[in-house]
N, C-alpha and C positions, 0 to 999 in steps of 0.2 A: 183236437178233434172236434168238427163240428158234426154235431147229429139235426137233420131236419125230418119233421113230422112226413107221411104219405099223406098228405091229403090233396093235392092237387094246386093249391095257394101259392107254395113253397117253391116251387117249379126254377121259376126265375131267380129266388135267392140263392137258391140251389148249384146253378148254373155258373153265377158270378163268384159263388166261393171256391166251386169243383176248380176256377180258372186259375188261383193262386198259388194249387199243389203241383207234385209232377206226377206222372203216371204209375202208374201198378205195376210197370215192369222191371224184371232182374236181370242186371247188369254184376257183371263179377270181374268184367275185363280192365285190365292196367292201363292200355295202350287205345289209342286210335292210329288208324292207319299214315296220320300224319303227323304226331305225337311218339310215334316207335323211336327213330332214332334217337332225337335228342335227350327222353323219357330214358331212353335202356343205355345208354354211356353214361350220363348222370349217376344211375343205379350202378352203374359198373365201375366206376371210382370212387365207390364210397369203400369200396372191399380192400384190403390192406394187402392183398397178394398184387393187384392191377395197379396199386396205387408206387407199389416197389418195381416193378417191371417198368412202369412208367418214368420213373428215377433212372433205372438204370438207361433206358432209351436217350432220353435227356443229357446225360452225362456222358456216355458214346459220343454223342453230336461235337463234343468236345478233341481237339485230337490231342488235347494235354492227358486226357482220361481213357481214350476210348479204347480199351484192351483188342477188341474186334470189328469187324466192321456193321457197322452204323444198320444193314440192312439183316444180316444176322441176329443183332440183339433186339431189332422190330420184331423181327419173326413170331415168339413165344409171346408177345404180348398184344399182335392180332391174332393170333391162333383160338389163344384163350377167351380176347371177345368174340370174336363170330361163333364161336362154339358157344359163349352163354346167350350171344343173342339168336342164334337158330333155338336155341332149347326155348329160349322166353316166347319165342314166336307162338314155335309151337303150343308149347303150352295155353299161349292168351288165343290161339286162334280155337282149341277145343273149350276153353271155357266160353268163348264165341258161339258157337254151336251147340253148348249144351242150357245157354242162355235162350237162345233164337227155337229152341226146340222147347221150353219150359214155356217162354213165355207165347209161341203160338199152339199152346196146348189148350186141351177145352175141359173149364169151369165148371162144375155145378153150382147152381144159385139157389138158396134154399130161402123160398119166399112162404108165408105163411097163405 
């Protein structure tokens, strides 16, 4: 933390050190809008239920293996992403909004 005096001198050091931080604002979101997909499949096979559904998809492809058809055992394991990525959306898009509403909210500054 740098602290500079008010007295007027400082002005310009002021200026060039403020340029090195980032800003005051809250961010709480996961995602950016071109970062969603590949961000939220990532997240989604790290979990040990997608990561077995994904096995068995894999192994279907097979027809030494493949007990049912190929488009059947896909089924349950897009169901299951789209539905965690609508929920994630969701979700990142209200903490969106609840971010954009905090931070163009208005300040008091308590100067002496």
């Amino acid at each position: 933390r740098i602290v500079f005096p008010d007295n007027g001198r400082q002005w310009k050091d002021w200026k060039q050190a403020s340029m090195c931080y980032s800003g005051n604002k809250i961010q709480t979101t996961k995602y950016t809008f071109f970062t969603f997909l590949p961000l939220n499949i990532f997240e989604q096979f790290h979990r040990l239920g997608n990561l077995y559904f994904l096995f068995l998809v894999v192994l279907s492809w097979f027809p030494q293996v493949g007990a049912f058809h190929r488009e059947i055992t896909t089924l349950p394991l897009i169901v299951v992403l789209l539905a965690s990525m609508i929920k994630d959306a969701v979700e990142d898009y209200r903490k969106h909004q609840s971010d954009k509403k905090i931070n163009f909210s208005k300040a008091r500054v308590y100067d002496k």
